[in-house]
Backbone as CSV, one residue per row, in Angstrom:
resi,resn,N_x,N_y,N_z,CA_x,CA_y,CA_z,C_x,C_y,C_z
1,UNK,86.323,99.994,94.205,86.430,101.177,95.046,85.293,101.238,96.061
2,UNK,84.317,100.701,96.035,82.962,100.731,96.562,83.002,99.543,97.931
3,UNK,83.925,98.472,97.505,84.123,97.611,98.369,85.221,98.465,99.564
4,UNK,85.794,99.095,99.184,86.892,100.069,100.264,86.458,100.912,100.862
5,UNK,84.675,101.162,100.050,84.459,102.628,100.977,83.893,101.954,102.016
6,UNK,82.599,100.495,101.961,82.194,99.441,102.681,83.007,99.525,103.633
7,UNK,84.375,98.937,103.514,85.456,98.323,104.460,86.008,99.206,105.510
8,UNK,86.254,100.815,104.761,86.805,101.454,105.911,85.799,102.226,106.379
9,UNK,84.077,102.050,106.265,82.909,102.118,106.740,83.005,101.561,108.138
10,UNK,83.114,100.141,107.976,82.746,99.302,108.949,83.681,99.617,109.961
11,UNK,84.830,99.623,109.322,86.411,100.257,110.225,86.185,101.059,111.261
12,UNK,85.556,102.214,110.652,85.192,103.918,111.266,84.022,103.313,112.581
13,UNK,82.874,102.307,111.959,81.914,101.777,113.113,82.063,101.739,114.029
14,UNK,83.641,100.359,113.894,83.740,99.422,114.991,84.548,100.877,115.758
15,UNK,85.148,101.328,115.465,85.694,102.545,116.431,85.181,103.031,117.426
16,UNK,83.696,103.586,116.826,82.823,104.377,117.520,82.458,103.744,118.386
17,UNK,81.574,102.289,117.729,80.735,101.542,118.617,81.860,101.124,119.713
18,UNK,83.043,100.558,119.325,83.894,99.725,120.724,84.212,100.758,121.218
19,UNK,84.758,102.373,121.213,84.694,103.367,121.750,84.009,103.282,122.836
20,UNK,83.050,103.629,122.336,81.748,104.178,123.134,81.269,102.877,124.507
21,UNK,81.271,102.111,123.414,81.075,100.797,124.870,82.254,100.735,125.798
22,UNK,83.465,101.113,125.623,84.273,100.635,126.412,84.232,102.470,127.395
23,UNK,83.649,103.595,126.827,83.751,104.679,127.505,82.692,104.232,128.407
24,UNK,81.132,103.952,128.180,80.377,104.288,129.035,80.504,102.734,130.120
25,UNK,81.023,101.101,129.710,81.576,100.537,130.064,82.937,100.111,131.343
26,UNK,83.328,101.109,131.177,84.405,101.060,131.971,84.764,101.374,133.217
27,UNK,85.016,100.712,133.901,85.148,101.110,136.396,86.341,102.402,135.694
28,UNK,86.962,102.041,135.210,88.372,102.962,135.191,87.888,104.537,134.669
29,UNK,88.132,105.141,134.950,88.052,106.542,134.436,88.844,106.711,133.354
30,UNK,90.123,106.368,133.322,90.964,106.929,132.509,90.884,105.744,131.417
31,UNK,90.508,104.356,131.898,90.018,103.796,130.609,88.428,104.353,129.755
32,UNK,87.265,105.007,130.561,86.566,105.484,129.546,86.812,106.477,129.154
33,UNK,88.333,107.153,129.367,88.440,108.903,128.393,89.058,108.348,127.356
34,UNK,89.831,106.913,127.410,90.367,106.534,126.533,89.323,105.882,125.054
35,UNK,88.328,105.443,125.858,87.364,105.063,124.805,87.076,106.344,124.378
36,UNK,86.269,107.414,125.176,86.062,108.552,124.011,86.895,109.092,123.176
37,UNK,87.977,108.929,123.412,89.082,109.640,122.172,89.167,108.543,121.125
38,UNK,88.846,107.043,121.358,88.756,106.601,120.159,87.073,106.516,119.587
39,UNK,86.186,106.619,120.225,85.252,107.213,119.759,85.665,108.486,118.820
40,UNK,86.014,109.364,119.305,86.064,110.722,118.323,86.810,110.937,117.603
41,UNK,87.903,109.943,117.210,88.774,109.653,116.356,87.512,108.937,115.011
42,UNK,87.022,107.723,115.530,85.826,107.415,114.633,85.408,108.636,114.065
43,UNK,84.229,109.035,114.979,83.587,110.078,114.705,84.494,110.751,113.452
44,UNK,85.772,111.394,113.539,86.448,112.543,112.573,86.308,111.717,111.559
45,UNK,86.767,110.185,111.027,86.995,109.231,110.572,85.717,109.425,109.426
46,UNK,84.385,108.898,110.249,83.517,109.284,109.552,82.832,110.530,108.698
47,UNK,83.691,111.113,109.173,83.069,112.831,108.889,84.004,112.966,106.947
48,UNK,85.702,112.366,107.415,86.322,112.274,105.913,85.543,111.360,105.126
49,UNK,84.876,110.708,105.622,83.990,109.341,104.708,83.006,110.448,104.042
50,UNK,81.706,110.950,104.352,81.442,112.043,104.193,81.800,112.709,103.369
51,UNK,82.867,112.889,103.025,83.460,114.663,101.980,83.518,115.370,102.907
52,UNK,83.314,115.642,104.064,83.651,116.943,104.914,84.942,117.036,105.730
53,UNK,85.970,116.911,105.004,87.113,117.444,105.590,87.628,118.170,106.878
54,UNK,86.477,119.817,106.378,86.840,120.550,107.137,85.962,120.329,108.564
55,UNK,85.039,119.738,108.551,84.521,119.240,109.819,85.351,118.057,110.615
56,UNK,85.408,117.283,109.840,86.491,116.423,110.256,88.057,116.940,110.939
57,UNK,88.139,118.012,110.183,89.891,118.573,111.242,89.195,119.549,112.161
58,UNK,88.097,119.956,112.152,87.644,120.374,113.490,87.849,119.597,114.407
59,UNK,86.633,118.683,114.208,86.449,117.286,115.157,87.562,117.270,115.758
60,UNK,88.763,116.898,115.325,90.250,116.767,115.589,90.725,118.146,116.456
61,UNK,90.517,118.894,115.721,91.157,119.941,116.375,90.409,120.375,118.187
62,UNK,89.334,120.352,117.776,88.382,121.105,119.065,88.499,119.580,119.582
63,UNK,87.578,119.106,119.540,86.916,117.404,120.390,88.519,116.840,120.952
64,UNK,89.163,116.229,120.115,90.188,115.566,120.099,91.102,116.647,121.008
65,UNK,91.949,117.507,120.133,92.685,118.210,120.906,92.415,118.875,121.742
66,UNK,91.265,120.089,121.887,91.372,120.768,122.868,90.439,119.870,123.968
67,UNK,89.447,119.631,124.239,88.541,119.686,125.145,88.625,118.152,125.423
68,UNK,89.401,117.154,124.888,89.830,115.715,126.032,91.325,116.302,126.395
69,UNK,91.885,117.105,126.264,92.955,117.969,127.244,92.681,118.277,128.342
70,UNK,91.604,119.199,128.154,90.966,119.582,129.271,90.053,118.094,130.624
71,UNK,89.436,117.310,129.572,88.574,116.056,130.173,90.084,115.785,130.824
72,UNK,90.716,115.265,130.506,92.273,114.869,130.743,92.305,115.475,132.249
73,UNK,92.853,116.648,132.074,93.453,117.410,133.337,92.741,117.457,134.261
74,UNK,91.115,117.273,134.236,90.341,117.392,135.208,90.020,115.945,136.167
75,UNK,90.003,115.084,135.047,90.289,113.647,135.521,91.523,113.738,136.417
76,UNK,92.806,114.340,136.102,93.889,113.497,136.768,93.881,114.653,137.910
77,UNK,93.174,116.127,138.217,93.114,116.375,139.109,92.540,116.351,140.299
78,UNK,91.450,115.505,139.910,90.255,114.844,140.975,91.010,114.007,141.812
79,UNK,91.714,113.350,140.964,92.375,111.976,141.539,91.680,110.728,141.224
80,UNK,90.451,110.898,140.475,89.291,109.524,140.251,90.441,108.535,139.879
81,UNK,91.680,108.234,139.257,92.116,107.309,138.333,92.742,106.434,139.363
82,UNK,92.501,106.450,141.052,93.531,105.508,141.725,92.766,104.690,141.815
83,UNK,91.840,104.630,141.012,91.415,102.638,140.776,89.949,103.087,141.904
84,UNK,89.626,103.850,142.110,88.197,103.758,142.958,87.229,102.986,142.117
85,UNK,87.102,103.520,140.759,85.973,103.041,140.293,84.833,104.023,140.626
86,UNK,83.428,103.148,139.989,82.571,103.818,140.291,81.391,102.472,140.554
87,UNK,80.788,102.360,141.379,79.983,101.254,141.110,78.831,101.068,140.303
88,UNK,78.541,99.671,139.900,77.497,99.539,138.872,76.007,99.471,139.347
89,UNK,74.993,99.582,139.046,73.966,99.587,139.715,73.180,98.443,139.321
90,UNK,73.892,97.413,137.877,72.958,96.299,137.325,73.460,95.152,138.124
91,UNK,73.397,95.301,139.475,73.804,94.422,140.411,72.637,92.801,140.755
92,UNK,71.821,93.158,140.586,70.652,92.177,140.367,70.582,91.791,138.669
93,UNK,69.740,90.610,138.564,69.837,89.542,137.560,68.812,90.377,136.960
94,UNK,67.373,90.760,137.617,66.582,91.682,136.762,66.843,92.844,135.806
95,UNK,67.461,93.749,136.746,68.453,94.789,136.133,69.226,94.277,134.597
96,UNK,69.690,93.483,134.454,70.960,93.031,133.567,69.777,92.304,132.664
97,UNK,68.532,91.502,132.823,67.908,91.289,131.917,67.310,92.387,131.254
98,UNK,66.702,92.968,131.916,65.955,94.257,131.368,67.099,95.616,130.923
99,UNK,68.088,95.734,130.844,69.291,96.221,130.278,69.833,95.948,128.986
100,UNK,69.697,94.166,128.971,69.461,93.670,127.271,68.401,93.638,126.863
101,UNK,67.093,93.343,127.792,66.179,93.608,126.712,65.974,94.735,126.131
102,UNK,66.212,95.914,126.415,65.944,97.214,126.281,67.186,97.484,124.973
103,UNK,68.339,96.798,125.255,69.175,97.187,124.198,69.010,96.594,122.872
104,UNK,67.806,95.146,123.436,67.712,94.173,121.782,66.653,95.113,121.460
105,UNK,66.008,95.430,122.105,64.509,96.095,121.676,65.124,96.916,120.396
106,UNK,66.100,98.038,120.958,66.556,99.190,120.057,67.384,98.863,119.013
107,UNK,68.360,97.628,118.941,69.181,96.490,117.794,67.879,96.618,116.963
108,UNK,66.982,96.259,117.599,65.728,95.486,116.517,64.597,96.746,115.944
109,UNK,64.738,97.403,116.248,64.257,98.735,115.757,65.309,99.624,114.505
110,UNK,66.054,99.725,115.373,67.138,100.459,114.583,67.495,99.032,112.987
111,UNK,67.586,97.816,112.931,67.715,97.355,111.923,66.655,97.269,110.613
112,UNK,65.381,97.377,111.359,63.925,97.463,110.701,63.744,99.074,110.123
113,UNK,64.224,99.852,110.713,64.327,101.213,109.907,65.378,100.986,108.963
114,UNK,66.601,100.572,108.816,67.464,100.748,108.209,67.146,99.880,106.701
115,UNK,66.553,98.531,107.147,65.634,97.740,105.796,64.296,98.216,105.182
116,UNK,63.476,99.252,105.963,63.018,100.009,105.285,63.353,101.208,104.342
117,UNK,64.275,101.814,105.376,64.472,103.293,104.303,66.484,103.174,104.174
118,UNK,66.472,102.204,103.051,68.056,101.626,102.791,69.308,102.700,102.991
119,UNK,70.073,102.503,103.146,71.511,103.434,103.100,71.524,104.038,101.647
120,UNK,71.786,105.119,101.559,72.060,105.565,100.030,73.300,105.123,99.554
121,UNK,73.349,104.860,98.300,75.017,104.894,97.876,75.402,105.688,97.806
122,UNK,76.527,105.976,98.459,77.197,107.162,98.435,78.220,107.091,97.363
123,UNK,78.824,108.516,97.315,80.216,108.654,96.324,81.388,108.735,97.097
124,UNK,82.295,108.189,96.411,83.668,107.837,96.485,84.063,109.869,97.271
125,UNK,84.611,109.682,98.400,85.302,110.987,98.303,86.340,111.470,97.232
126,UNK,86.168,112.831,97.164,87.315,113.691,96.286,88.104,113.794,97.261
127,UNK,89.489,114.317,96.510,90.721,114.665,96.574,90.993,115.923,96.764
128,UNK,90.796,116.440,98.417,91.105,118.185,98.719,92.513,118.381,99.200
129,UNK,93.150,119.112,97.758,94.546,119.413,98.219,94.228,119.956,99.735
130,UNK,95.798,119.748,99.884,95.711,120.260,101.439,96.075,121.321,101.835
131,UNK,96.507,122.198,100.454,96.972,123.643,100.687,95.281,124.629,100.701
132,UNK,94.417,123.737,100.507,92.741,124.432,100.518,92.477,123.848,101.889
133,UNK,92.779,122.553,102.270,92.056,123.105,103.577,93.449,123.897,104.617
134,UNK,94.090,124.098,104.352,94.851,125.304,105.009,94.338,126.422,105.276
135,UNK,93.851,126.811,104.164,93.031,128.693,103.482,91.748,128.233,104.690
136,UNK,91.596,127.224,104.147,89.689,126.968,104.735,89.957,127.071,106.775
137,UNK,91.256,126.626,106.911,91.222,126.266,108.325,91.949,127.760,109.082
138,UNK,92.553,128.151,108.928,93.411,129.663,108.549,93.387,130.713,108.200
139,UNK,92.373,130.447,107.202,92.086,131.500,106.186,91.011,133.016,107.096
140,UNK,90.134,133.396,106.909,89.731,134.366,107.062,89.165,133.707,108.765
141,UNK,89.250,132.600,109.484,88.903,132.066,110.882,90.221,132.768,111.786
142,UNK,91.110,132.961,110.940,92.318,132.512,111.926,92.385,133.533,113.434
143,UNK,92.170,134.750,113.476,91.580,134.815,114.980,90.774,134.312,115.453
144,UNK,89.732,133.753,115.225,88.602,133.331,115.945,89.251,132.145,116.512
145,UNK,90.045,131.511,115.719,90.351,130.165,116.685,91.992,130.825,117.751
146,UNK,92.225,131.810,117.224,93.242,132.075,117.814,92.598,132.627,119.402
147,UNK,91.573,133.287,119.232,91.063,133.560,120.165,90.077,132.446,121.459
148,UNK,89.356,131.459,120.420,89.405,130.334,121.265,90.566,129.620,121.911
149,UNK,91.545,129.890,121.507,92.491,129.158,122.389,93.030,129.800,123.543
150,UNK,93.024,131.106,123.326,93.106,131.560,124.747,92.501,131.276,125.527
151,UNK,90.738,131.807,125.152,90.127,131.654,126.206,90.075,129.676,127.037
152,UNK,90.254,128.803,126.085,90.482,127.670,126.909,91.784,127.387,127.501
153,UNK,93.031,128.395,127.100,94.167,128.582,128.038,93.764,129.121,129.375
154,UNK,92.955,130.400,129.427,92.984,130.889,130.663,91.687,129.938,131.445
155,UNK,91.105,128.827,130.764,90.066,128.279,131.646,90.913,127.089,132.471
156,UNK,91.714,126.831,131.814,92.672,125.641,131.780,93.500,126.152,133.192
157,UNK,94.232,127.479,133.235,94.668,128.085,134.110,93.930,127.852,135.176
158,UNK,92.886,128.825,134.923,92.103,128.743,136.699,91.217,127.653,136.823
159,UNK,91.203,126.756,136.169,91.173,125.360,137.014,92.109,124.805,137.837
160,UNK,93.008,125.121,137.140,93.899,124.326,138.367,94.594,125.464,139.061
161,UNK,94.541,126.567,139.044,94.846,127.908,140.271,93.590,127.386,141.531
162,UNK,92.350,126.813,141.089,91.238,126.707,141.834,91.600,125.606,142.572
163,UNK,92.290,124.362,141.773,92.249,123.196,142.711,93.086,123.619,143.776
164,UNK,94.782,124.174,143.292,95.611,124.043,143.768,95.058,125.286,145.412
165,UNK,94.060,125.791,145.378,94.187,126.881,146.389,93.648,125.862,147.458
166,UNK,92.669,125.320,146.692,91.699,123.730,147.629,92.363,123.180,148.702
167,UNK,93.656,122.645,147.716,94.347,121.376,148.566,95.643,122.487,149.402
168,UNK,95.538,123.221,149.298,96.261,124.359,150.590,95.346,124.108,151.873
């Protein structure tokens, strides 16, 4: 069981990490919103690794659903996605050395902490029926999120009441 928690450890990683590189990575716009949603898919991923459930269907709920909706709509109302791009600035050979060195520097830091002060073993997650996190997600919140959703309905609205008055 310990070898599975390892495995879909590394799983949840590579998410984040290829996420994240391919978000902050990417000329395309709509290819780095695509990396952050699998970034934050990780991210939730890790959070069930954890025991925290109910953070985890947040993650999902807020990050995931609401607010790359919003990243979403604002992207495709700019227009950034017709391939402009954005340009890179590690245009020189110096730049791009000192870009890896700076990134081995922190590889090599970040591994020397981690062989000093080891990963704990963790425990196997429990088993949360799902009629508890219902109560937990529903339960005594359920306006508050009912009420967040308005208010990112009506932000959602006059964003694009705002663009659309623009391009008049």
């Amino acid at each position: 069981m310990q070898i599975l928690a390892h495995i879909t450890f590394g799983l949840y990683l590579v998410l984040v990490l290829g996420g994240g590189m391919v978000a902050t990575g990417s000329r395309s716009i709509v290819r780095a919103f695509a990396g952050l949603l699998v970034t934050l898919v990780g991210v939730a991923g890790l959070y069930f690794l954890m025991d925290a459930p109910f953070i985890a269907l947040m993650q999902i709920l807020i990050y995931i659903g609401a607010v790359s909706v919003i990243i979403f709509m604002a992207v495709m109302l700019t227009m950034a996605s017709r391939g402009e791009g954005y340009e890179t600035r590690l245009k020189t050979p110096q730049k791009r050395i000192l870009s890896f060195l700076a990134g081995g520097i922190m590889a090599i830091l970040l591994a020397g902490m981690v062989a000093k002060y080891p990963l704990a073993s963790g425990t196997t997650p429990r088993n949360i029926p799902v009629e508890e996190l219902g109560q937990a997600l529903l339960g005594p919140y359920s306006f508050v999120f009912e009420l967040i959703s308005v208010i990112l309905f009506v932000a959602m609205v006059g964003a694009m009441i705002a663009v659309y008055e623009r391009r008049k």
